[in-house]
Backbone as numpy.savetxt, mean C-alpha at the origin, in Angstrom:
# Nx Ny Nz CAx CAy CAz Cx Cy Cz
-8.15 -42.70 19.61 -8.97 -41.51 19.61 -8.10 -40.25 19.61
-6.99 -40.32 20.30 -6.55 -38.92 20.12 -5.24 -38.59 19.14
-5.00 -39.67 18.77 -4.35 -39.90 16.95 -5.20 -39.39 16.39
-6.51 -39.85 16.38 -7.45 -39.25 15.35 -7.96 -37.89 15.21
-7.72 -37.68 17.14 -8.34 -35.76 17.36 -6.41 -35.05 16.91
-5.51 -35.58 16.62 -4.37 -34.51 16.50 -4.40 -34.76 14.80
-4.56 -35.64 14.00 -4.72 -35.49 12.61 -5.56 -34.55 12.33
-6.98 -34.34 12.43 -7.75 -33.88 12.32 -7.58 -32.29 13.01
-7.04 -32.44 13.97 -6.92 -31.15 14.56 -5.47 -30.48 13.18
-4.37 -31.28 12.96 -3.48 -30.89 11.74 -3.63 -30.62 10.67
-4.78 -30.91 10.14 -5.28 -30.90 9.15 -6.43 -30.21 9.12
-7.12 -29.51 9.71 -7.84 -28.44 10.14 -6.95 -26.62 10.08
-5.53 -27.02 10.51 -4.73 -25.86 10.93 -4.24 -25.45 9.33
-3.60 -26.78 9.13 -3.15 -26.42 7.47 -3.52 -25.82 6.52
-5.34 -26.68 6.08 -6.21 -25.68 5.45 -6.83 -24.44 5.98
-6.67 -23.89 7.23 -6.97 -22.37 7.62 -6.31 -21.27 7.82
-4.50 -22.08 7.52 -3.24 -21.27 6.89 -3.43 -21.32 5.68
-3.96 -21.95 4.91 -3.82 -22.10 3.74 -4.33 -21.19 2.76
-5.72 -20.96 3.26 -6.78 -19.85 2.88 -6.77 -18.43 3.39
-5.84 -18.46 4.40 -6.04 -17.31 4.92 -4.44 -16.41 4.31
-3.66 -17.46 3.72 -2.56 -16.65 2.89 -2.64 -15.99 1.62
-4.02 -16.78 0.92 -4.61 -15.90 -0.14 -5.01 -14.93 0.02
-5.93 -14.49 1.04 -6.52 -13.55 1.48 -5.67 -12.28 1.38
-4.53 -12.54 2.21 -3.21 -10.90 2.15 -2.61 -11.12 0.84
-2.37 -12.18 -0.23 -2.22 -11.48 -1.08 -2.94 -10.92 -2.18
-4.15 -11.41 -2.31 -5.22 -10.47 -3.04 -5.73 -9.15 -2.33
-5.27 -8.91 -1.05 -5.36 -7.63 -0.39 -4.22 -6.61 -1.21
-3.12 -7.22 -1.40 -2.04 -6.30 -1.66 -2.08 -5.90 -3.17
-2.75 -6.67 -4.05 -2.77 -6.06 -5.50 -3.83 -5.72 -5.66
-5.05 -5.12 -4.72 -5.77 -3.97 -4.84 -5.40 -2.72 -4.55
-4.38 -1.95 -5.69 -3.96 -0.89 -5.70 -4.92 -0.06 -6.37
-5.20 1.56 -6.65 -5.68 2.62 -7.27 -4.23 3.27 -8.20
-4.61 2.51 -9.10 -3.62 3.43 -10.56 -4.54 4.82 -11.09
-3.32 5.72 -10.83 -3.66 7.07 -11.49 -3.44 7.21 -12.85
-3.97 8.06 -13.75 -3.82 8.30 -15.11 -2.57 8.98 -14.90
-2.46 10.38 -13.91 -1.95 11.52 -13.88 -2.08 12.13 -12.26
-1.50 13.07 -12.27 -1.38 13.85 -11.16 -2.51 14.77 -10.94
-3.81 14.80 -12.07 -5.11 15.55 -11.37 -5.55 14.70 -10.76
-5.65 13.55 -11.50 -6.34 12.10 -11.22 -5.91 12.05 -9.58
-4.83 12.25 -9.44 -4.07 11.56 -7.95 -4.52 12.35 -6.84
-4.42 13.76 -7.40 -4.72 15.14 -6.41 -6.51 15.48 -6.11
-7.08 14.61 -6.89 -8.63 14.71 -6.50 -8.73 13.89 -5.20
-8.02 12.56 -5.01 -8.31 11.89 -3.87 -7.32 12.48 -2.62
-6.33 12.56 -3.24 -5.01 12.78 -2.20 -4.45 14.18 -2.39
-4.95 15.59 -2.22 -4.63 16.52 -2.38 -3.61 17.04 -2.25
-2.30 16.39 -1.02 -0.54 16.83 -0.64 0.15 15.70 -1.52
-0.49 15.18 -2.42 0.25 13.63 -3.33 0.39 12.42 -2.10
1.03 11.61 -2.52 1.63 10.51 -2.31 2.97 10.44 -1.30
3.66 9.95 -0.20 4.54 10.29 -0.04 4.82 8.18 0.23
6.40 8.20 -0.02 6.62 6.82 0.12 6.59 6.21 1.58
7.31 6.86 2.21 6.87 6.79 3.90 6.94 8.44 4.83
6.74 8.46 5.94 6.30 9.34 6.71 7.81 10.47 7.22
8.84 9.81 6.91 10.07 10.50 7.11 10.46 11.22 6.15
10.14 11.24 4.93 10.23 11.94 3.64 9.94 13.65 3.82
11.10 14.15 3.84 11.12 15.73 3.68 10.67 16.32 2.18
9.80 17.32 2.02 9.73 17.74 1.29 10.83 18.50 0.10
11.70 18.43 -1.25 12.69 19.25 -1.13 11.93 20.48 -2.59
11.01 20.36 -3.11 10.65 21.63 -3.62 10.37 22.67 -2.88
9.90 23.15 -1.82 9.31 24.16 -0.74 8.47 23.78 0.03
7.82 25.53 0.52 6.27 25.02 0.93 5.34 24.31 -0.09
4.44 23.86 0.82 3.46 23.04 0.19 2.14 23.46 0.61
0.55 23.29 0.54 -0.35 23.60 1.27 -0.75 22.74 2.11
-0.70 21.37 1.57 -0.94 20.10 2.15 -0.19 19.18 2.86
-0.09 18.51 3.49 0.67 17.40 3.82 0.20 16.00 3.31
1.20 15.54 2.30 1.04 13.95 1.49 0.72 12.56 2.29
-0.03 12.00 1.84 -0.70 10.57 1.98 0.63 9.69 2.23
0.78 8.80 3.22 1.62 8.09 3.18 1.25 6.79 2.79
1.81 5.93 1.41 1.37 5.05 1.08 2.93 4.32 0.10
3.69 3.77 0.30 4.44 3.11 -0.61 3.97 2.65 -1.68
2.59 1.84 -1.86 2.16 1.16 -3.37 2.06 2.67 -4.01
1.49 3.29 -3.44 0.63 4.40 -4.44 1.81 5.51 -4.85
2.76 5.41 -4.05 3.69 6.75 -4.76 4.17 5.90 -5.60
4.47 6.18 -6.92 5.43 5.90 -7.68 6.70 6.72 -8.37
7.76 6.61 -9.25 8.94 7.25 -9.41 8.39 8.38 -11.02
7.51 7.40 -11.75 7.04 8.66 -12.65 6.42 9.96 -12.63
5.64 10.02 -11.16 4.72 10.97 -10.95 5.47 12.05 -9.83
7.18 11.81 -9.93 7.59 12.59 -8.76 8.69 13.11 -9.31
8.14 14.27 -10.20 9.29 14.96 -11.00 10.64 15.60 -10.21
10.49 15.70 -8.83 11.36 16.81 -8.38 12.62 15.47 -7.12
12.40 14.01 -7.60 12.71 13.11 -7.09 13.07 12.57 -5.58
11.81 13.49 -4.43 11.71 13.70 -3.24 10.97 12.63 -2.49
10.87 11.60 -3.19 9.52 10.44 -3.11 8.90 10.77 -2.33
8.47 12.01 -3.02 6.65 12.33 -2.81 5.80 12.71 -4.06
4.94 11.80 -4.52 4.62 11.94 -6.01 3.28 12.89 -5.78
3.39 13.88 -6.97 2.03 14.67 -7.54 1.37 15.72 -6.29
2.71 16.23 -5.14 2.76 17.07 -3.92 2.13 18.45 -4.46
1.36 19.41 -3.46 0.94 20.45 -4.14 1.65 21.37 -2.77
């Protein structure tokens, strides 16, 4: 009986790792692709920034940028401050 409750209990664990690793990665390639930088600045008005330590190096700004690594990318950040489409 308890051969049978630790198989069953192993095989219970496996398939609920199993399913639940799909889950984060179909979480992670639901990204929002921008056309452009109006496109970007309607949702995220200070742009994109890659993480939260990122200094601004064009100037002032009005806004302060979204911190998001998927969503900044290197085309949309002309002034190469990885902070994309900053106002």
């Amino acid at each position: 009986m308890k051969r049978i409750f630790a198989i069953l209990l192993s095989f219970g664990l496996v398939l609920g790792l199993s399913f639940g690793a799909n889950d984060v990665a179909s979480a992670k390639t639901k990204v929002k692709t921008y056309k452009n930088c109006t496109a970007l600045n309607k949702d995220y008005k200070g742009g994109v920034a890659r993480t939260s330590s990122v200094k601004n190096k064009g100037g002032k700004t009005k806004y302060k940028p979204h911190v998001s690594k998927a969503l900044a990318n290197k085309k949309s950040d002309r002034d190469k401050d990885f902070i994309a489409c900053e106002k």
